[in-house]
VMD Tcl script that draws the C-alpha trace (Angstrom):
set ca {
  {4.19 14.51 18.54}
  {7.24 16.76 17.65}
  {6.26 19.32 20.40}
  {6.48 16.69 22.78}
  {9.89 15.46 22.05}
  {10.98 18.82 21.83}
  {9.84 19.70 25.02}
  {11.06 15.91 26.79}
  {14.43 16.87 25.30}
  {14.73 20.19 26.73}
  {13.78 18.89 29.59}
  {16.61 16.53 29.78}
  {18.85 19.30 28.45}
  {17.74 21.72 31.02}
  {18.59 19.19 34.00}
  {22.30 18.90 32.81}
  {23.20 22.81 31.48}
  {24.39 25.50 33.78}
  {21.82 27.47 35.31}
  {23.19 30.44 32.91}
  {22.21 28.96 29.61}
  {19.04 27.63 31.17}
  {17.13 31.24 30.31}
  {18.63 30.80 26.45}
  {17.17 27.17 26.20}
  {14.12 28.03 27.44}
  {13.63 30.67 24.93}
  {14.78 28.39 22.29}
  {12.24 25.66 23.27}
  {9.84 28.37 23.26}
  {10.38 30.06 19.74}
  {10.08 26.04 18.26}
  {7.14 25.79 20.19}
  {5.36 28.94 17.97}
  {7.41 28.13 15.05}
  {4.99 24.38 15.07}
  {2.08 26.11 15.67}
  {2.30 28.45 12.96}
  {3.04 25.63 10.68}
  {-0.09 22.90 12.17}
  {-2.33 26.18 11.87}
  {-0.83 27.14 7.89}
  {-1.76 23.49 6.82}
  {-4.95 23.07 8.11}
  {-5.63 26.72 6.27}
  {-4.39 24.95 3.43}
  {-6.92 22.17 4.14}
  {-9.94 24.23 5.03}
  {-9.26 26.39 1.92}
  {-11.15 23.54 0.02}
  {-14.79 23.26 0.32}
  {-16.98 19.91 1.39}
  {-18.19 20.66 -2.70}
  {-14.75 20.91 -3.77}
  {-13.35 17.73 -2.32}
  {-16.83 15.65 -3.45}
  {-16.09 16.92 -7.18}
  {-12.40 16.52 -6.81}
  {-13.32 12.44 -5.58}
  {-15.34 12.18 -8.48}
  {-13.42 13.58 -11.40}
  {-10.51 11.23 -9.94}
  {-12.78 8.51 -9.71}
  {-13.97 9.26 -13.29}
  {-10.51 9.79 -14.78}
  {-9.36 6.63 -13.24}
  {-11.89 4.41 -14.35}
  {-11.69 6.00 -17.80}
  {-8.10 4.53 -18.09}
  {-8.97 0.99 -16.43}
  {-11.29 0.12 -18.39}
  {-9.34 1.28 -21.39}
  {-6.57 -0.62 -20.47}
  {-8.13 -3.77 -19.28}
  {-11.70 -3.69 -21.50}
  {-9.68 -4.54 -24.18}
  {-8.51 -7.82 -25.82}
  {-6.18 -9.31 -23.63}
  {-6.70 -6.97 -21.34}
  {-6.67 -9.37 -18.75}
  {-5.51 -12.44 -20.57}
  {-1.89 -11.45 -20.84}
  {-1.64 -9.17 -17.72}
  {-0.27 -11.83 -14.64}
  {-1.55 -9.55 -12.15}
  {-5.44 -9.90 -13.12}
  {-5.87 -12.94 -15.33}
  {-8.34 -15.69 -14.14}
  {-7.48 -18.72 -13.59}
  {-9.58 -21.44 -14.09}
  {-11.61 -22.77 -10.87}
  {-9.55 -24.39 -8.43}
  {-11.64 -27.54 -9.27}
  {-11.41 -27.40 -13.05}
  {-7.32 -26.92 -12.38}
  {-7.05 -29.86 -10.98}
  {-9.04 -31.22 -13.93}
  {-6.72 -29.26 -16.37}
  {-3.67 -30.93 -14.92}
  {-5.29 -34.46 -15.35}
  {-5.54 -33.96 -18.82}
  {-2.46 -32.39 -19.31}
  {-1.00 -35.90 -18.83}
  {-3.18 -37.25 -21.52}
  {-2.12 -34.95 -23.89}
  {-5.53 -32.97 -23.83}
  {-4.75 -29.53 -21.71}
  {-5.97 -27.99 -24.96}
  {-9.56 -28.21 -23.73}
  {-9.05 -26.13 -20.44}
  {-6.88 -23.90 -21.64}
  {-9.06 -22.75 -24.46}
  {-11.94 -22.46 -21.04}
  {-9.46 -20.37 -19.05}
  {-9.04 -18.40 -21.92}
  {-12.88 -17.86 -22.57}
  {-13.22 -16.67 -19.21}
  {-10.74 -13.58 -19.36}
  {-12.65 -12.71 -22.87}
  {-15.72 -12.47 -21.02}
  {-14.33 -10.38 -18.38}
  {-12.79 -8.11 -20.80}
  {-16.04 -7.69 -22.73}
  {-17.68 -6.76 -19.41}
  {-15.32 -4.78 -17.76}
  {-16.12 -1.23 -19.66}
  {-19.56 -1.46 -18.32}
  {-18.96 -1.47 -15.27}
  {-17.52 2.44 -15.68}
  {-21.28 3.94 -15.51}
  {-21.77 1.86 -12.34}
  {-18.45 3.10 -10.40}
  {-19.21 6.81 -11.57}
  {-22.65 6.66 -10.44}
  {-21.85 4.86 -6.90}
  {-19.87 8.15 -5.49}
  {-22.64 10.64 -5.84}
  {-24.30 9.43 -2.26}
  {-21.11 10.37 -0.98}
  {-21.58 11.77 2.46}
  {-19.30 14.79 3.26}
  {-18.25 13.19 6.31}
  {-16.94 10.16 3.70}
  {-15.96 12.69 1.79}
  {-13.13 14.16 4.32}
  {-12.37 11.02 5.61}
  {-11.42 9.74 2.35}
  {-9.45 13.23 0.95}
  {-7.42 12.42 4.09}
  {-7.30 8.55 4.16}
  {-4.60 6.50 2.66}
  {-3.93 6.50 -1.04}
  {-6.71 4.17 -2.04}
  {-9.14 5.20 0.14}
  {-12.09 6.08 -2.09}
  {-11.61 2.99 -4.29}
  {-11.88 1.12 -0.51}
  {-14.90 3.43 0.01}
  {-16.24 1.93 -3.40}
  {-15.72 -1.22 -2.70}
  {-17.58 -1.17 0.41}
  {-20.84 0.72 -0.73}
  {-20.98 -0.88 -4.31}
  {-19.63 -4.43 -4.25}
  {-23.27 -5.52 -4.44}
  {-24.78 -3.19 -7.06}
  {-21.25 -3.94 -9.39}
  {-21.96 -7.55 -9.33}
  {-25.45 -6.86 -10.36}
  {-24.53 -5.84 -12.82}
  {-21.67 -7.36 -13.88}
  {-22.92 -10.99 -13.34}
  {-25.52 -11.19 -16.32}
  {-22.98 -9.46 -18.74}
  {-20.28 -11.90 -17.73}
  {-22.77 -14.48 -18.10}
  {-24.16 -13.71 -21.78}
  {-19.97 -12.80 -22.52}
  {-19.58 -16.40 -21.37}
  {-22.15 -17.35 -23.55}
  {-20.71 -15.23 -26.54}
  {-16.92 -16.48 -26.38}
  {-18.51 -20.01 -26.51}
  {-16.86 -20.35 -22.83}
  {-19.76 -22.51 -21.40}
  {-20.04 -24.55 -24.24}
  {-15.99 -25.13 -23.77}
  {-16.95 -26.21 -20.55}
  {-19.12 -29.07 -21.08}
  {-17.00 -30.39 -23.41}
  {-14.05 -30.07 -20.72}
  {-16.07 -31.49 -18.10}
  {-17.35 -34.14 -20.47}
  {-13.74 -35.44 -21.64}
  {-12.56 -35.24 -17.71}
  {-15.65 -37.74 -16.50}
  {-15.07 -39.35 -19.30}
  {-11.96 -40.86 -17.76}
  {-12.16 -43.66 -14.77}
  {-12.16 -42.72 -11.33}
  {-12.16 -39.35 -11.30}
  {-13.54 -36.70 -9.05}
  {-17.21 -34.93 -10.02}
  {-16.07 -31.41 -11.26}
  {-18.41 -28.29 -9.85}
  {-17.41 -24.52 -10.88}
  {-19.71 -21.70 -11.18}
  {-17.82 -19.87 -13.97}
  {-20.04 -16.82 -13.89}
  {-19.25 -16.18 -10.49}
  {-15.80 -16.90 -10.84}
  {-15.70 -14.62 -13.39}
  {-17.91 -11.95 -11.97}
  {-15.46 -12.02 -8.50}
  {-12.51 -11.56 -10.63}
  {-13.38 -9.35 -13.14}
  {-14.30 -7.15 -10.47}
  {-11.43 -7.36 -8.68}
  {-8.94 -6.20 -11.64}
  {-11.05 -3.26 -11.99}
  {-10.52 -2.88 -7.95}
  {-6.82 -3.43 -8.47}
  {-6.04 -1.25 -11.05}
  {-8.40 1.90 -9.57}
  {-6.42 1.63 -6.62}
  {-3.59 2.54 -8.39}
  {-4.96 5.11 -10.81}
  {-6.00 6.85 -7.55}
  {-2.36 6.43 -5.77}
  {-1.13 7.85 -8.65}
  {-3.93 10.96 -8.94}
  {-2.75 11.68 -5.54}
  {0.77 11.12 -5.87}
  {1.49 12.52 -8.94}
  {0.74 15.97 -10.58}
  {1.31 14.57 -14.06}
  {-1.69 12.28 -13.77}
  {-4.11 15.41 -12.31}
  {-5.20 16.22 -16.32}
  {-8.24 18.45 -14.85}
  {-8.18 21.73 -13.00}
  {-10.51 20.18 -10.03}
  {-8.01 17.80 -9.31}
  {-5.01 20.09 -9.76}
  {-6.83 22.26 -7.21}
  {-8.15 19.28 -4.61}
  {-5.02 17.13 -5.11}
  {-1.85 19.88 -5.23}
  {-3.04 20.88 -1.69}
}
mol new
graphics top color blue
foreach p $ca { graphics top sphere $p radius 0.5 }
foreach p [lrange $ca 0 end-1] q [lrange $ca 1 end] { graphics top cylinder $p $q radius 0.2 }
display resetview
């Protein structure tokens, strides 16, 4: 692209100089010319320098070290409670429930649900570390290139795409029995049991282990994006010498 605006603006230039300093601008637009090839061809040096091996371990230990600090940071208590950009709400449904009973005094009751769900995320998020490590060994090369040169999340895109289904496997029963643990379901029949209690209100229906299981995921998606950003971005977060070596090209 910045050959051809060279060359369009010597072009121009040409038409308006004096024949007499046409010879100098032509060798000027001609030096430029080898001075951007020799740059394009030292970068992609720099590029093929690193093997197809190289930039599959390089993915991985990134992959690795980011999920390592995800699930530290959010498979802990809390972890998602207090952080705004990855609690869970409560269904859309049961909100509406929560602010009926606000009015009556009894917003105690959801709360203490919405709660119960962001425990049971936080109890299942760590296990979902062995599942995200394991998912980027069928790595194809090709996916492996495209992704050292894609944007700054583009292996935890590439994740998302080839894994969604296995995470939720296994994420789903663990949220489930978490739900079971933090007493969440039974919180939620004693929610829904106070809210139809009351006249003319609306039947309540929320699946809270798939609500839980979608969002659970998605902080762990959230937060590996920007583990990764960061691996790329900056050398202070490259703690290995693979990804010193893959990511300082």
């Amino acid at each position: 692209m910045r050959l051809v605006t060279a060359f369009l603006t010597a072009l121009f230039t040409l038409s308006l100089a004096p024949s007499a300093q046409a010879s100098d601008l032509l060798n000027f637009f001609q030096k430029k010319v080898e001075e951007q090839i020799s740059g394009t061809s030292q970068n992609g040096s720099a590029l093929s320098s690193l093997s197809n091996s190289q930039i599959v371990e390089g993915l991985r230990e990134a992959l690795k070290v980011g999920t390592k600090r995800v699930v530290d940071q959010i498979g802990t208590t809390d972890g998602y409670n207090l952080d705004k950009a990855i609690h869970i709400p409560l269904p859309d449904q049961l909100q509406q429930a929560q602010k009926l009973l606000n009015k009556f005094g009894l917003s105690a009751l959801a709360d203490d649900v919405e709660l119960r769900l962001n425990r049971a995320a936080e109890q299942a998020a760590p296990k979902a570390k062995d599942v995200i490590i394991k998912a980027i060994t069928n790595m194809s090369l090709d996916d492996a290139r495209a992704i050292y040169n894609g944007p700054k999340d583009a292996a935890t895109q590439y994740f998302k795409k080839v894994s969604d289904s296995d995470l939720r496997k296994t994420i789903s029963p663990i949220a489930e029995n978490s739900l079971k643990d933090v007493g969440a379901i039974q919180a939620y029949d004693n929610l829904v049991g106070k809210y139809q209690s009351m006249p003319f209100v609306p039947d309540v229906k929320a699946n809270l282990i798939d609500h839980t299981t979608t969002l659970a995921i998605d902080g762990i998606f959230h937060y590996l994006a920007q583990e990764e950003a960061a691996i790329r971005e900056n050398p202070a977060k490259r703690t290995t010498e693979i990804l010193k070596t893959v990511f300082g090209q």
